[in-house]
Every structure is written in structure tokens, then in C-alpha cells.
C-alpha positions in Angstrom: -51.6 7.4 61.0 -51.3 6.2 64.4 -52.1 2.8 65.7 -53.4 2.3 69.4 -51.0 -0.1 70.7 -54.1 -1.8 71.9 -55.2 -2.8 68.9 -52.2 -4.0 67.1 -51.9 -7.6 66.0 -48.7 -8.5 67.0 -48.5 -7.4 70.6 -45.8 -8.8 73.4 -47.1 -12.3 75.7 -47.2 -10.4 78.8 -46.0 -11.6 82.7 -48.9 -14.7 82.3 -46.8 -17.9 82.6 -48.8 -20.7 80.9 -47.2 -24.2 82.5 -45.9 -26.9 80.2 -47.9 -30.8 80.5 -46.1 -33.5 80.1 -47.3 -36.5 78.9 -47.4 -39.4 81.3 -44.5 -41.9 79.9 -45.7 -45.7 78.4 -44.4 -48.6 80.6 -45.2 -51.1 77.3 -44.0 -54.7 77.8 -46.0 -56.3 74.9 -45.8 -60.5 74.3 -45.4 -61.6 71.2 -47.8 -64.9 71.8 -49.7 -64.8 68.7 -46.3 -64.3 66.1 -46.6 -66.7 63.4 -43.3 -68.0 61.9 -42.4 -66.1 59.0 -41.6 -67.5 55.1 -41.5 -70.9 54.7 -41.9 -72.1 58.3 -45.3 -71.4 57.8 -47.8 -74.1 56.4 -51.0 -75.1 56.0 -51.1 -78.6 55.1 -51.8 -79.7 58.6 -54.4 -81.1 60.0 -57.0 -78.5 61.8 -58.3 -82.0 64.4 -54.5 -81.4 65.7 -54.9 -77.8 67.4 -57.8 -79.8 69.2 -56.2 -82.4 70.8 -53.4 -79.8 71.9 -55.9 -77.9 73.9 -57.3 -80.7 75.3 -54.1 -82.0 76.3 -53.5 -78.9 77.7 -56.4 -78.1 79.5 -57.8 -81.2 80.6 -55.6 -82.2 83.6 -57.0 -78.5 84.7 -60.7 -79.1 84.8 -59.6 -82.1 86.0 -58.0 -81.3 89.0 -61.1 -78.8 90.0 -63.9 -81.7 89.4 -62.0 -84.3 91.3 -61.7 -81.8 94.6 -65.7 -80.9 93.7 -66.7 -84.1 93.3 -64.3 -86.5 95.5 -67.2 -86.8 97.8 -70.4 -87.3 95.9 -72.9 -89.4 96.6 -76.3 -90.0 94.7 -78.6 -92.5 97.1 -75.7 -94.3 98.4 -73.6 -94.5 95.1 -70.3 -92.7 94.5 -69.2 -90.9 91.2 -66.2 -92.2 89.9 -63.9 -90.8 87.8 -63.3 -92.3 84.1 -60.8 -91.4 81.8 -62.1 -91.8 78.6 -65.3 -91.0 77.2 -66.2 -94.3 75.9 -65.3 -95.7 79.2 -68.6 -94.4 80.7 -71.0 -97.1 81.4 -75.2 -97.2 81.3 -76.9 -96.5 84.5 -73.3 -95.7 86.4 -72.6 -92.4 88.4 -69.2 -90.9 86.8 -67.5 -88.3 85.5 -65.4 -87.4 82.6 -64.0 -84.7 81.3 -63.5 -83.7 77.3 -63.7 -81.1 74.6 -67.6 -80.3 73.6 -68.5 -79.9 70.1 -72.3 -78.4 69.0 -73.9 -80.2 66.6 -75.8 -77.5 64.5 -77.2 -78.3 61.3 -77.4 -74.6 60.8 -73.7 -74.0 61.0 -71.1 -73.4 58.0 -70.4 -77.1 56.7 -67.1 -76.7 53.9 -68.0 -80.1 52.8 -71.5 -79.3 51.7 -70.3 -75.7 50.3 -68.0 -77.6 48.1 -71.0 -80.4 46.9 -73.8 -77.0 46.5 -71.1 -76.1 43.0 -74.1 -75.1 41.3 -75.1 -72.1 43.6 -75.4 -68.9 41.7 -74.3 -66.9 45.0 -72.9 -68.0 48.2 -75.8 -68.1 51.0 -75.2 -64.6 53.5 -74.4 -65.2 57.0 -76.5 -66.0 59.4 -77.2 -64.0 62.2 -77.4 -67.0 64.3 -76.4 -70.8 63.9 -79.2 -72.1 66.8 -82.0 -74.4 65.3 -85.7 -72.8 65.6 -86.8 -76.5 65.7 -84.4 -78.2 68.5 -82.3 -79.7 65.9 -79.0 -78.6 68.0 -76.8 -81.5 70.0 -74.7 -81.3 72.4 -71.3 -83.4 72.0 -68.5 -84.4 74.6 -65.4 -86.0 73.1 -61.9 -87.0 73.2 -59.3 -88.9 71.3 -61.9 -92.0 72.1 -65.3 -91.4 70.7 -68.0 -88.9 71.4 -70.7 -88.8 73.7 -74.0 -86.9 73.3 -75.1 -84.7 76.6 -78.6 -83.9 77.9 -79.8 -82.7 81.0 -81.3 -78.6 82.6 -77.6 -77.8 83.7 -77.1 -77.2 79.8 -79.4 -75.2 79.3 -78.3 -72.9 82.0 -74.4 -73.2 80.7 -73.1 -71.0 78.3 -71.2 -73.7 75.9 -69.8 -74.0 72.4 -67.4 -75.6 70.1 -63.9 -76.1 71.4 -64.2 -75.5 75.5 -63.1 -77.9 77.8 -65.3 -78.9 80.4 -65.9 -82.2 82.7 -69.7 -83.2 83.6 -70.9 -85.5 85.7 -74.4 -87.8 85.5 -75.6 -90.9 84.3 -75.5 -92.5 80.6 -79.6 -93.3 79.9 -80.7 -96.4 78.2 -80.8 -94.2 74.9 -77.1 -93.9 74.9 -77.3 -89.8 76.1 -75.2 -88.7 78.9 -77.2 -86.6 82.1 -75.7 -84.1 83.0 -76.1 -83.5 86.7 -73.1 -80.9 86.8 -70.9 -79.6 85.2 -67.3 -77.7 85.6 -64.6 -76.0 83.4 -61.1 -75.1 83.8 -62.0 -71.1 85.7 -59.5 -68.5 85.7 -55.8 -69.7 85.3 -53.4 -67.9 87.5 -53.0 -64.3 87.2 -49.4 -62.4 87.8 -48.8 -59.7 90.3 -48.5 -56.2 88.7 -45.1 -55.6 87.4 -44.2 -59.1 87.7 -42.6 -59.6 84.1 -40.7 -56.5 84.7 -39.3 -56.9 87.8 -38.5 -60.2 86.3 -36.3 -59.0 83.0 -34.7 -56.4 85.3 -33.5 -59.3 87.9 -31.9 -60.9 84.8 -30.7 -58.2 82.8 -29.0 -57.2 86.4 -27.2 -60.8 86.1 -27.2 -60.7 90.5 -30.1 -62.5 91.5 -31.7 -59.8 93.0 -33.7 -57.1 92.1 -32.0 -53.6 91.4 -33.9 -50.3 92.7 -33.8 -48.7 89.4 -34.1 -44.6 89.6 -37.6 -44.9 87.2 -39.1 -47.3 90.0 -41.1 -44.4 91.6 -42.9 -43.5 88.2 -44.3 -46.7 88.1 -46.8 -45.8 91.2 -48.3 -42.8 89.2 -51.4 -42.1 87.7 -52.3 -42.5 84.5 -54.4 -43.5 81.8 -54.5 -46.2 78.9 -57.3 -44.8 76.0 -59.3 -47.5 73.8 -61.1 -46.9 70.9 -62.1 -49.3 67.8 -64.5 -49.4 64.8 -62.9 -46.2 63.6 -64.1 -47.1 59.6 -62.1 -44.7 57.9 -63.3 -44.7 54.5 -62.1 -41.9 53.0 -64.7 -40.0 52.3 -65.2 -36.3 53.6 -68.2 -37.5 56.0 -66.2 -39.3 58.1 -63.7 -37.0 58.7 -64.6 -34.2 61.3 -65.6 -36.6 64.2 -62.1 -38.3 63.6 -60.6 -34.9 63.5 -62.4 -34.6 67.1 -60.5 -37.3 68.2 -57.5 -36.5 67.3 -57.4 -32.8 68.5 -58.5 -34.6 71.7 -55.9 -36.5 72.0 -53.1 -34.4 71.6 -54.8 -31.6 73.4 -55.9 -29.3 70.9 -59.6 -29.2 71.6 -60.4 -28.3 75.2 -59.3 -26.0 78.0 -56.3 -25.9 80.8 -58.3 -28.4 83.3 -59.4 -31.2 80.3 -55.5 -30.7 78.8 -54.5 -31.6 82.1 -56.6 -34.9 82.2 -55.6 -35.6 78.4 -51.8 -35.5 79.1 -52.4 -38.6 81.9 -53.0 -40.6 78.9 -50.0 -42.9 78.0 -51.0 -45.2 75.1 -54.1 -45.3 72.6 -54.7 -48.6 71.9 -57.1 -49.0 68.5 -58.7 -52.3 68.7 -59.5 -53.2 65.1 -61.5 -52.1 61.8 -59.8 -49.1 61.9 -60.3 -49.0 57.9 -64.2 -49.5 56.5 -64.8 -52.5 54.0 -63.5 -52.1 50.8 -65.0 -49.6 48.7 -63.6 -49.9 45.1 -63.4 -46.8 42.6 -65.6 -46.6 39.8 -64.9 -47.8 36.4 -66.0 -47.0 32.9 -66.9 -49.5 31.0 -64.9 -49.9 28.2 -61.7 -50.0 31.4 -63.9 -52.7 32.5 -63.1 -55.2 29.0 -59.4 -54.3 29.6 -58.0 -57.4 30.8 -56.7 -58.2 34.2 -54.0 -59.6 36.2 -54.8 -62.7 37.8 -58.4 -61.5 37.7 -57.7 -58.5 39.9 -58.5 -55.2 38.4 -55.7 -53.1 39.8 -57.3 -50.0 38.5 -60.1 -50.3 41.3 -57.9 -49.9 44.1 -59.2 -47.3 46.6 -56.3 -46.0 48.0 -57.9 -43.0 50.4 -58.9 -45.2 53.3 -55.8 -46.1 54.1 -54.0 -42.9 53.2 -56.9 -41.4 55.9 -56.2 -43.5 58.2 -52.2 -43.0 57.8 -51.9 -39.0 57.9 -54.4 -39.8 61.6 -52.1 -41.7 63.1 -48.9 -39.6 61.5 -50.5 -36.9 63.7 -50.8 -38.7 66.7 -47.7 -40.6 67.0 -45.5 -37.1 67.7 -47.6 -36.9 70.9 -48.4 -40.2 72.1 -48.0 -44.1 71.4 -50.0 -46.1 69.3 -51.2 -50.1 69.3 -52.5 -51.0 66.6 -54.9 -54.6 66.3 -56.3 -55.5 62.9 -59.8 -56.7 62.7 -61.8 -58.1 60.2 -61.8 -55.0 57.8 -58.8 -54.2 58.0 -56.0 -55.1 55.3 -54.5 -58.3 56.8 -54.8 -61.8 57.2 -58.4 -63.4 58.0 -57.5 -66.4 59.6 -56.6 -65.9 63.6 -54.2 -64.8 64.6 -54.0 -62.1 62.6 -50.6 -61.0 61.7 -49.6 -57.2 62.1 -50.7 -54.6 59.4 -47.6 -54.5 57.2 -45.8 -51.3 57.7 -45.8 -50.9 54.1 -49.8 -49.4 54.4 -48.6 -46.6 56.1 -45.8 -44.8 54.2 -45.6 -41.6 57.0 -46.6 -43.9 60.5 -44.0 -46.3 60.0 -41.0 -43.5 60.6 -42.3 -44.2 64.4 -42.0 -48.4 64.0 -38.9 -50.1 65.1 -36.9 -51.9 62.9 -37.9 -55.2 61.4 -35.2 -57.3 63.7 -35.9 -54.9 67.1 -36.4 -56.8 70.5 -37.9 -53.5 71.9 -41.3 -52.2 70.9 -41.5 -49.2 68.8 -43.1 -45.9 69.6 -46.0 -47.3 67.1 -46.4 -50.9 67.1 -48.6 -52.7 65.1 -49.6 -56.3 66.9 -51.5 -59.2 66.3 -55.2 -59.9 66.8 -55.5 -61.5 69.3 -52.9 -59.4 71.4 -51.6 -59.4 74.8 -49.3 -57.5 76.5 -47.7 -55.5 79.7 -48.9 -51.8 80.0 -48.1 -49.5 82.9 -47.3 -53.3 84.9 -51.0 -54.7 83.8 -51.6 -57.7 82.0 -53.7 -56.6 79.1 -55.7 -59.0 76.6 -57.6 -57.9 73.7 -59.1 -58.7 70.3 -61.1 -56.8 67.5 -64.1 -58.8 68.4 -64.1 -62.1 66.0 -64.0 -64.2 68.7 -66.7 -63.1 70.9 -69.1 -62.5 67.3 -68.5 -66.1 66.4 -69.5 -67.4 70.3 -72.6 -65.0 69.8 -74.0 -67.1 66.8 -73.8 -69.9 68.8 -75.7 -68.9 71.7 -79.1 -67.0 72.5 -79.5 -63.4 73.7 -76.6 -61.3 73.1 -75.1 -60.7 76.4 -71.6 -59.9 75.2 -70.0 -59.4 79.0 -71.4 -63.3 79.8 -69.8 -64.3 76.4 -66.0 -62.7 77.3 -66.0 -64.1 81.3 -67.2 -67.8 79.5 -64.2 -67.5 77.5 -62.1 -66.4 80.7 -62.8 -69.4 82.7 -62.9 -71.4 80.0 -59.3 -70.7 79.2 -59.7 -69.9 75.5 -59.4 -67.0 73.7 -60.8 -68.2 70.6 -62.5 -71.7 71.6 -64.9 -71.5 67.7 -61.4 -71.9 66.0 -61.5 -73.9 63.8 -64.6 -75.1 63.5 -66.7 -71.6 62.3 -64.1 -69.2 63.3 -61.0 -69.3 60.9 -57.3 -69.9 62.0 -53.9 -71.2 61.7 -53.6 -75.2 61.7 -51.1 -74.9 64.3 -49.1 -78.7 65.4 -47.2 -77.9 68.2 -49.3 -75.8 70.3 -52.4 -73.9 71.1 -51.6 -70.3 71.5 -55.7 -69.4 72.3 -55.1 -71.2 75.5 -54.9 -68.8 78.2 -52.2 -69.9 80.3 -52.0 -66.8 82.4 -55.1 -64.9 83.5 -55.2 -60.5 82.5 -56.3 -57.6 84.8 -57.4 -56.5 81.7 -59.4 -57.4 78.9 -61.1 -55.9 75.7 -62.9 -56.9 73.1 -63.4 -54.5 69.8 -65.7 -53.5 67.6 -69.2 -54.2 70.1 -72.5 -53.1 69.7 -72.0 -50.8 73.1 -69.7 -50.0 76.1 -70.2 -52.3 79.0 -68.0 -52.9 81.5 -67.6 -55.2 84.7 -65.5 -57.0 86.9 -65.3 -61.3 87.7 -63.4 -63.1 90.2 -61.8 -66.1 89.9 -61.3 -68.8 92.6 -58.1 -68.0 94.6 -58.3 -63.8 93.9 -58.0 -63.1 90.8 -59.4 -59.5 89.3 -60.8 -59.1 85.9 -61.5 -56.0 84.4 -64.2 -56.4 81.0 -64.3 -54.0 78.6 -66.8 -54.2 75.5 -65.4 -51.1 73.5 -68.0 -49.9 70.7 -67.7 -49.2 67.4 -66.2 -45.4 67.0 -67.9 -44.6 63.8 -71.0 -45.5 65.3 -71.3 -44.2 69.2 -68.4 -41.8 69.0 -67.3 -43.5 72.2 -63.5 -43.5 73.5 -63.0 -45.6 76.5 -60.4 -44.3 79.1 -58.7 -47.1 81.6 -57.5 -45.8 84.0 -53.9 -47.5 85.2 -54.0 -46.5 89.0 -58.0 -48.1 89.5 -58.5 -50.2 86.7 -62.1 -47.9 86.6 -63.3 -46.7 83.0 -64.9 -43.9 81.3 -66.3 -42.9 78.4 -65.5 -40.0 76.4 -68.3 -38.9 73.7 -67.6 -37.3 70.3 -70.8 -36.1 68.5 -71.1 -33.7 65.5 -74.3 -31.1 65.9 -76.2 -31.9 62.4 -78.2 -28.3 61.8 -81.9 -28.9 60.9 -83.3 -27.8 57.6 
């Protein structure tokens, strides 16, 4: 029997020339700022009251310099401030300044000395949404390596202020002993470099001449492109969660949408997955005479889940042959809890890790798993970003939940994680306070968020800041896109079609 040639399965592609995309190549200069010394050059019998005198040390001659040029000329009915040094330096009834490191006083916060006295607690209290007093309880604190002074006053309450930022103030001490403030100040963006500074900069010196070498790759830099965003992926393992993630990834390496969208997908450089890419820990059942069977220093080995992060490895095993991957750890995810959280060892992911560099590399791999917090170069940007600890902790502390007003309050105050120690958990470091922002981003993102929001804040002498609160994937389906040319954003939605009953 004939066949119409028509209809046969295998037929010949035809004249039509279908063009070939490109991905846009990753300019990635990542810092390693948040590295924590290795073995044993790592310890934790320090003091945590050390880590604050280092960022006062460090940030006081700052806010400093910016009240002293504010206030240099202030007059209240005839009588100048003056400047003192020392917070128990300031005198009743005398107009001055000072400048230290402001602790809140909340009897509703965590206190580790009254979890250790409550031993008789049949379960540990859950968290509170919030550590503010209904009943006014909360005090403001300013101290320094002198003493501690308590601060009243309206400015306050219109200042957005917590545990561990710098500030001066300036007022009057009352015949109660309390400090008015009349106004206040804090350290404001730190300087911000020009786009492809640190570049230029390692080329100048790898050159060994002095000058700068026109490289042949200079005139990609200038091109168009675009850095995606996503967080709050909660890969559990479960077959639920899987075809929205299966959305994404066909998205990404331009499976799932026409000529025109592939076109816009291949622009994209880097993905960038800002923590809790794995869900909490959901142990396997066990029967219960397993359950008597006795267990290695009281862990039951048997319960291990191992499909989350298996999930989560054959995802990015699929991505990584079409585009590079940062990874950030967040709360859920298997790493350290203290900040800075150390990388995701490459160990969890037996398939991804063939795309790693080596253990001793300078040079970044094609997927690197950083720290939280985590800064870095990308396409000549400075980008900073977290999984979202910090700016949850500030949000206890604080009312409303204006999560754009928390992340420019820890811009211009300097700090990327200004609740550590005190409720937010961290390395007791001695030598230096890597939270301190000591160079001001183009760029930065904060992880797992209730919603996308985005803006932009100025600093004093022209600085730029983009703000981006990413949301939690599993929840809005929401991929943000940044683009490198504008620093503008997007949002890309991914939603599943449920059919009804």
C-alpha cells in the first residue's frame, strides 16, 4: 500500500531556517565578604559584646562627621550644642550631642538567661509575631563603651530604630535622667563604586602597566541583558509541588514559549535563588516497633527525607547546562543558622556540583553556592542580597510591616544585619564586623517576602539604590527579572489552572 508523502512521519525540515539564541554571557565578580575561616580557626568562645564595639568603632566617626556639619551651627534660644564624646559625659539641662550604638529594651524579646532559669517548661514558648509591648513597656537605649543613656522624645517615634544601629541624637538630658531627643542622624549611604569599577581594577593589575588595557570583550560589557531572581522555592518533594517548578525551569531554558518570549529568555545571564529553596524538614514515617530501636546520638537516621533535596538537585542539574546559578541558603535550607551562613556543602547535590569549581579555585564556578548574606559583581553592578533573616528579625521590632522602609533603614544605617546578636543569631566575630556596609550596592534583594515591591533611594552625594523584595515562589509563583542595562524589574508569573469539580 501506498503512503502519501504527506502524511508520513518522518518527512525532510524543509528551506525554513530557524536562527540559533545565544545566551547572554555572565560577567560574575562575586566577594567573598561573609567567608568564615575554615576548621579550627573557627571559634565560638568569644564574647558576642565584641562584634558591638567593632561596629561602633567603625561607624561612629561616620555619623559623626554628618551630625557635626548638621549641627556646627545650632542654636536653641541663644545656647549652642556641643559635641560630647561619651555618653556619660552628657550633662542635665545642657544642649549636646552624642553619638552611640542604640539598644531596645523589650521585655517581650528572646532573653537566653531567662530560657535557661524557665528548665521546667514542658515546651519551648513559639515565636512571637512581634517583640513591641501592648502596654508601653519598650525603652529606648543609647550606649557606648561608657554607660547607657535612655532616649525620649516625638523624633523617635517617627524613626525607624532597633538594636545594633549607630546613630547620634541631639537634645537635652531632663531632671529624670532621660535624654530629648530633638534630632536625630545615622551614618546614610556609604560610598557607592562606579559600574565596573572592581573589574577595571583587577584588569589594571593583572596587566602589571599601570594602565588599563582595552580588552577585545570590553564591548560586551555595554549590552543588554538580564539577571533573574527567584526565592522561597520549598521543594519538598512531594508530587504537588512539582509542575509549577517544572514551569520554571522550562522557562528558563526556553522550552515553554514561542520565537519572540525565547528571545527575551536568552537575555538572561544568571539566576540567582535567594534562599529556602528546600521546605522545612519533613521526616518519613516510622513504625513503631523502628521507633524502640535505638539511636545514634539521639538521631534517628532512619527518618531522613532524602527527596527534597534530591528535587531540588535534578532542578538545578537541568538548569546549570543552560545558564548559571547562585545559590543563597536561607533559613530552611540545610546549613548553618547563625549568620553568615556558610555555602550549602556540595556534598547535597551529588549531579549540580559537576558544574562547581574546585574546592581551592580563585575563580567562581558555573554554579556557585555563596553565603547568606552575599554580595557580589554581576554584569559590573554591585549586588547585595540575603534570604530575608535580617529584614524578618527588624520586622518584630518595629510596627506595620513596610518591608521596603525596613531594607533603606538598614542601607543608611550601614548594617546589613544590625539585630545580630542580640535576637538575630551570628558568628561572635573579634576582629571585625563584616555586616558593616562599607561600600554602598546598585542593587539589593532581600528573599523570601511576603510580596514583590520594588523602589529606588538616594543617598547624599548620588548614590542609586535599586530595592527589591523578592516573594516567596511557592507561594506567588513570582520570578523577578533585573534588568542589567536599566536596573528596571519585572515580574514573571507562573500559575497552575486547578479544574473545578
Amino acid at each position: 500500500m501506498e503512503v502519501d508523502a504527506d502524511d508520513e512521519l518522518l518527512q525532510d525540515a524543509g528551506d525554513v531556517q530557524y536562527p540559533t539564541l545565544e545566551r547572554q554571557p555572565s560577567h560574575y565578580n562575586p566577594l567573598n565578604t561573609f567567608k568564615l575561616a575554615k576548621g579550627d580557626q573557627k571559634h565560638y568562645q568569644q564574647q558576642y559584646g565584641d562584634l558591638y564595639f567593632l561596629r561602633l568603632a567603625k561607624l561612629k566617626p561616620a555619623v559623626e562627621a554628618l551630625a557635626d556639619e548638621e549641627w556646627k551651627d545650632f542654636e536653641i534660644a541663644g545656647e549652642k550644642v556641643r559635641r560630647v564624646d561619651r555618653v556619660l559625659d552628657v550633662r542635665q539641662g545642657e544642649l549636646c550631642w552624642v553619638a552611640g550604638t542604640v539598644y531596645m529594651d523589650m521585655p517581650l524579646k528572646p532573653n537566653i538567661l531567662d530560657d535557661i532559669s524557665k528548665d521546667h517548661w514542658i515546651a519551648a514558648p513559639p515565636p512571637r509575631e512581634k517583640y513591641i509591648s501592648p502596654t508601653g513597656q519598650d525603652q529606648t537605649m543609647l550606649e557606648d563603651e561608657s554607660g547607657r543613656l535612655r532616649l525620649i522624645g516625638t523624633t523617635l517615634q517617627l524613626s525607624m530604630l532597633v538594636t545594633g544601629c549607630i546613630i547620634a541624637v541631639m537634645g537635652t538630658e531632663n531632671a529624670n535622667g532621660d535624654f530629648e531627643v530633638v534630632d536625630m542622624k545615622v551614618p546614610d549611604l556609604p560610598r557607592q563604586p562606579q559600574r565596573w569599577e572592581r573589574d577595571e581594577a583587577s584588569e589594571v593589575m593583572s596587566n602589571g602597566t599601570g594602565s588599563k588595557r582595552r580588552s577585545s570583550g570590553e564591548q560586551k560589557r555595554t549590552g543588554v541583558g538580564k539577571v533573574a531572581i527567584v526565592s522561597g522555592l520549598g521543594i519538598s518533594g512531594d508530587q504537588g509541588d512539582t509542575l509549577t517548578l517544572d514551569l520554571l525551569m522550562e522557562y528558563l531554558v526556553g522550552e515553554a514559549c514561542g520565537p519572540s518570549e525565547q528571545a527575551d529568555v536568552s537575555e538572561i545571564s544568571r539566576l540567582i535563588i535567594a534562599g529556602n529553596s528546600i521546605s522545612e524538614g519533613t521526616p518519613l514515617a516510622i513504625r513503631e516497633e523502628e521507633k524502640k530501636a535505638s539511636r545514634k546520638y539521639g538521631y534517628d537516621a532512619s527518618a531522613y527525607n532524602p527527596a527534597p533535596t534530591t528535587h531540588f538537585d535534578n532542578f538545578l542539574a537541568t538548569l546549570l547546562p543552560s545558564i548559571p546559578v547562585t545559590l543563597i541558603p536561607g533559613s530552611d535550607d540545610p546549613a548553618n543558622v547563625s549568620m553568615p551562613q556558610q555555602p550549602i556543602h556540595p556534598a547535597m547535590f551529588p549531579r549540580s556540583r559537576n558544574y562547581a569549581a574546585m574546592p581551592d579555585s580563585m575563580e567562581a564556578g558555573w554554579f556557585d553556592s555563596v553565603t547568606n548574606p552575599w554580595e557580589g559583581d554581576v554584569e559590573g553592578w554591585r549586588l547585595m542580597g540575603n534570604g530575608g533573616q535580617p529584614i524578618d528579625d527588624i520586622f518584630k521590632y518595629v510596627e506595620g510591616d513596610e518591608r521596603l522602609e525596613m531594607m533603606e533603614s538598614v542601607l543608611r544605617w550601614r548594617c546589613g544585619a544590625p539585630t545580630a546578636p542580640d535576637t538575630l543569631w551570628c558568628y561572635p566575630f573579634q576582629d571585625k564586623d563584616p555586616f558593616v556596609i562599607e561600600e554602598c550596592p546598585h542593587v539589593y534583594f532581600v528573599g523570601n517576602q511576603p510580596r514583590y515591591e520594588t523602589a529606588v533611594i538616594e543617598g547624599p552625594v548620588g548614590q542609586a539604590v535599586r530595592l527589591i523584595s523578592v516573594p516567596k515562589f511557592k507561594e506567588t509563583g513570582e520570578l523577578v527579572l533585573l534588568d542589567t542595562d536599566t536596573l528596571e524589574t519585572e515580574i514573571v508569573k507562573f500559575s497552575v489552572f486547578e479544574s473545578v469539580p
